[in-house]
C-alpha positions in Angstrom: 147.8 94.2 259.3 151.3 94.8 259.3 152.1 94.0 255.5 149.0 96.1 255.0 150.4 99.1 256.6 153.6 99.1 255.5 152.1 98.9 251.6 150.3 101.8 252.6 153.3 103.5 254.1 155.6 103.6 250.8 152.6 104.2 249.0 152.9 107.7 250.6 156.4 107.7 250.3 155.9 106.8 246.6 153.7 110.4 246.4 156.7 112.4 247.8 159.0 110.8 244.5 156.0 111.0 242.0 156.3 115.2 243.7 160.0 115.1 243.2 160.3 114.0 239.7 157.1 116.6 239.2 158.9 119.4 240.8 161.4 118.3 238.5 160.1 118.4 234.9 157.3 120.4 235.1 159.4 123.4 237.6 156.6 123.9 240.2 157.2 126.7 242.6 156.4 124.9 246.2 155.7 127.9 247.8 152.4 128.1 245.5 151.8 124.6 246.3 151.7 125.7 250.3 149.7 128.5 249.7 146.9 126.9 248.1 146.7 123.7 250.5 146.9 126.4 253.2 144.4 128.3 251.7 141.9 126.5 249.8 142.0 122.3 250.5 143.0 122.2 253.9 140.5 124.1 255.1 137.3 122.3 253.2 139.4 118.9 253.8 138.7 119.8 257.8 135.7 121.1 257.3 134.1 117.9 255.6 136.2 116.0 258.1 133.9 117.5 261.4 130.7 117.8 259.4 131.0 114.1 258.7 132.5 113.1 261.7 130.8 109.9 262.9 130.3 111.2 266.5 128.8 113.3 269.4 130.6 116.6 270.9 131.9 113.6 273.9 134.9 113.3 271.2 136.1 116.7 271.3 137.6 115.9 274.4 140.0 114.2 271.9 140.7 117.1 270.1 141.6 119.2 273.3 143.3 116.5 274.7 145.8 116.3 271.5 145.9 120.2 270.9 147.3 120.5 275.2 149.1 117.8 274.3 150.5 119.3 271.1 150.8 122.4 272.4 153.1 121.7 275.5 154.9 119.5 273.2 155.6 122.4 271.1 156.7 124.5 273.4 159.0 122.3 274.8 160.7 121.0 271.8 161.3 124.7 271.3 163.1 125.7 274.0 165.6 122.7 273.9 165.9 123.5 270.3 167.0 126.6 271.4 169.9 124.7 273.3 171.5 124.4 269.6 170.0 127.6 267.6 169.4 130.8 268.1 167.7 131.7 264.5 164.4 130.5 262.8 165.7 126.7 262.6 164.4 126.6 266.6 161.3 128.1 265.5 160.7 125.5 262.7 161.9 122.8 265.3 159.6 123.6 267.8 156.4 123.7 265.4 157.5 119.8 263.9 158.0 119.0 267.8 154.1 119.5 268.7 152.5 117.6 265.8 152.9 114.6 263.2 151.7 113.7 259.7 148.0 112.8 260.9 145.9 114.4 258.3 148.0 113.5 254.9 149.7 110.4 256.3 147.4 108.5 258.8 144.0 109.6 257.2 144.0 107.2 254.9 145.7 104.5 257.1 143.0 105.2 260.0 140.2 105.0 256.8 141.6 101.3 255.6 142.3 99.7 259.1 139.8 100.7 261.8 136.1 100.7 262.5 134.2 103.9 262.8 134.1 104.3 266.2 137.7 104.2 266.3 137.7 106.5 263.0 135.8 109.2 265.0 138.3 108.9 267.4 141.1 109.6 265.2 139.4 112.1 263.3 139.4 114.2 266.4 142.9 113.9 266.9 143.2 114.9 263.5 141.4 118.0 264.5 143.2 118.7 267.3 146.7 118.7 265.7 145.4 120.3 262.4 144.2 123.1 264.9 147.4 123.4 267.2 149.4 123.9 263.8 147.9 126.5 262.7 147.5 128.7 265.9 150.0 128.0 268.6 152.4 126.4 266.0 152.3 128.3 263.4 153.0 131.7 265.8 156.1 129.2 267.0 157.4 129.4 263.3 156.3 132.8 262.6 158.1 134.5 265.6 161.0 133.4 264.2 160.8 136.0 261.7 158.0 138.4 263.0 156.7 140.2 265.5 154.1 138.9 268.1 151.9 140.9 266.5 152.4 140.2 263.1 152.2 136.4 264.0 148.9 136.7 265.1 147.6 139.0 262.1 148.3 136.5 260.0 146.6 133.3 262.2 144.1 135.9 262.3 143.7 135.6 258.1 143.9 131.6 258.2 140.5 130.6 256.8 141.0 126.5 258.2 140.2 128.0 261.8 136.8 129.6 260.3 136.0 126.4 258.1 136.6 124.6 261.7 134.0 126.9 263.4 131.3 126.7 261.2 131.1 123.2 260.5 131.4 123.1 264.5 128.5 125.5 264.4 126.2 123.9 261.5 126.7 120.2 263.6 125.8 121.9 266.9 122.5 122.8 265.2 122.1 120.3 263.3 122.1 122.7 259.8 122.5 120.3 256.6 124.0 120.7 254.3 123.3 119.4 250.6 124.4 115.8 250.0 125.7 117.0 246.7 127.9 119.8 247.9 129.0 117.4 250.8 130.1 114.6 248.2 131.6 117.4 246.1 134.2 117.9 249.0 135.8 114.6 248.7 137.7 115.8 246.1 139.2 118.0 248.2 139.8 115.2 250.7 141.8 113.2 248.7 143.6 116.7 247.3 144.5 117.0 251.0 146.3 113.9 251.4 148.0 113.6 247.7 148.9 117.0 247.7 150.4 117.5 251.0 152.7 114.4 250.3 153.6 115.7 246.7 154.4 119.2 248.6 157.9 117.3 250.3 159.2 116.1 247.0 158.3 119.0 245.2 160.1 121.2 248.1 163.3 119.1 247.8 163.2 119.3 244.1 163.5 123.0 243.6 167.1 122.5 245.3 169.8 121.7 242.5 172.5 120.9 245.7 171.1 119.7 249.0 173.5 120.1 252.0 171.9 117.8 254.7 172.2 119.7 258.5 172.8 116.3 260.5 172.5 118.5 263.6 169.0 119.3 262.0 168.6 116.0 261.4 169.3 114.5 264.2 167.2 116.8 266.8 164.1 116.5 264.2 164.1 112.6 264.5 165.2 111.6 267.3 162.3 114.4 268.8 159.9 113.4 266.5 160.9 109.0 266.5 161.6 108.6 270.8 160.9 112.0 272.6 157.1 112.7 271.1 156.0 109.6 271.1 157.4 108.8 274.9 155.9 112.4 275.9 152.3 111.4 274.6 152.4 107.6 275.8 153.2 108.9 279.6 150.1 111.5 279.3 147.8 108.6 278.3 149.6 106.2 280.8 149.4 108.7 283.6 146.5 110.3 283.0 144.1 108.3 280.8 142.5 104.6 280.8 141.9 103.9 277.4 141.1 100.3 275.6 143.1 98.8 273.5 141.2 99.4 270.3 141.4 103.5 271.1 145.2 102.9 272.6 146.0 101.6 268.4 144.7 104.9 267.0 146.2 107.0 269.8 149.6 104.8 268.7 149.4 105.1 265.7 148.8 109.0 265.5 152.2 109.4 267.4 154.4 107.3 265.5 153.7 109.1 262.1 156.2 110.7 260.7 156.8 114.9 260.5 154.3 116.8 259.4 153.9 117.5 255.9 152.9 120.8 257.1 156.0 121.3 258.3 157.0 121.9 254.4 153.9 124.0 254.0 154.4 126.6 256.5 158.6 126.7 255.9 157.5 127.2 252.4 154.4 129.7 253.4 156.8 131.8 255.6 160.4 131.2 253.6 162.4 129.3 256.7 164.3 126.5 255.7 161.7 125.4 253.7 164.9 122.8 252.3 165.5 121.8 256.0 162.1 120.9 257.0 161.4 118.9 253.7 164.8 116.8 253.8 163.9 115.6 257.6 159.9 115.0 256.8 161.2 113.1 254.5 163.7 111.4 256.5 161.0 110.8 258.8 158.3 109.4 256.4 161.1 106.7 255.4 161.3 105.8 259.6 158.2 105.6 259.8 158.3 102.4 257.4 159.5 101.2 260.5 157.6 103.1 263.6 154.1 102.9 262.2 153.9 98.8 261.8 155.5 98.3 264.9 153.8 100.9 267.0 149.8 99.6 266.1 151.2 95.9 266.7 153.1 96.5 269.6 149.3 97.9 270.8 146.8 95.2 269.2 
């Protein structure tokens, strides 16, 4: 299992470079690149992902689980962020601090390695974080440079909450939906996933000098690497009794590296979108490391 993740794990890392040398020769504008995952794929990506998902409405208590968990997470990475800076870089700080690469990164992993009761599982962490990030994290980032009320316009205009609602709604009432359309999606599953990795490399690449911030740096890993993963382990520890087979999904969903969306949003809302891709990718390049030993450590 090991050997198997950690293949998969520079695979992705290898999809941030093929991005980079992209970015590169063919001069793709990664704010475009955000705005269409944001958009357009992420939001059928999640869509397919709860129409399809293998399981009863007993899961979402998954999903709210992760999105509390996210949340307060969030919130508390930005306040101590806000120890160090008093601009957008807090703001930024505190959105990476709530989530983790779970829909471009661990998809595929969680897809390769587990059986489908466990892939339910993590598909409704997935949900849960991909939700978080784009209503009480994306505010986080988007008060640094708006108002409250501008922040919530513009969550107000995100389409993935809608796609999230009404495959909620057609699975409630058991609505189908063509088998053709359905497979047609899984395009813009695997989209989701090679795009969102190709976003970070892509990102760096538009950047003829990069200046790392090892203040930046530091406070994105170390929050991401020890404190987010210690903060969710003590809320399952304290407050859940989980077997091992769901405790190796829940590990491996909080040893991921930075979100990938991260990049999207810095690039969707223009804060240090050069930041936020230098320590995702930092992070995916731990996480060579955190992911094996994390899902081994449980199974």
């Amino acid at each position: 299992m090991e050997f198997e993740i950690l293949t998969r794990v520079l695979f992705q890392i290898g999809i941030a470079g093929l991005g980079y040398v992209a970015g590169r020769q063919l001069q793709i504008k990664a704010q475009d690149l955000a705005t269409l995952l944001i958009y357009v794929i992420s939001p059928v990506a999640i869509f397919q992902a709860i129409y399809l998902s293998p399981a009863d409405w007993s899961y979402l208590t998954y999903s709210l689980g992760t999105y509390l968990v996210a949340s307060s997470a969030g919130v508390l990475a930005l306040f101590s962020a806000r120890l160090f800076w008093k601009d957008a870089r807090a703001n930024l700080l505190g959105f990476a601090g709530g989530t983790g690469n779970t829909g471009y990164f661990a998809l595929p992993i969680l897809f390769a390695l587990f059986a489908p009761p466990q892939i339910a599982i993590g598909i409704f962490i997935i949900i849960g974080c991909a939700l978080y990030e784009f209503t009480v994290g994306y505010f986080i980032v988007a008060r640094g440079v708006m108002t409250a009320r501008q922040c919530l316009l513009r969550i107000a205009r995100l389409p993935i909450l809608y796609a999230a609602a009404l495959a909620m709604g057609l699975k409630t009432f058991g609505i189908t939906i063509s088998p053709i359309l359905i497979s047609g999606m899984d395009t813009f599953k695997g989209a989701y996933s090679v795009l969102g990795m190709m976003a970070i490399g892509i990102t760096l690449s538009s950047f003829r000098k990069l200046e790392i911030d090892w203040k930046f740096m530091a406070f994105a890993l170390g929050w991401k690497h020890l404190a987010y993963p210690l903060f969710g382990g003590l809320v399952c520890y304290l407050l859940l009794d989980l077997p091992t087979t769901t405790l190796a999904v829940v590990a491996l969903m909080l040893s991921t590296p930075m979100a990938s969306n991260t990049v999207l949003i810095a690039n969707n809302l223009g804060v240090h979108p050069e930041k936020a891709a230098m320590a995702v990718m930092a992070s995916t390049l731990m996480a060579l490391v955190s992911v094996p030993l994390a899902v081994t450590l449980i199974t």
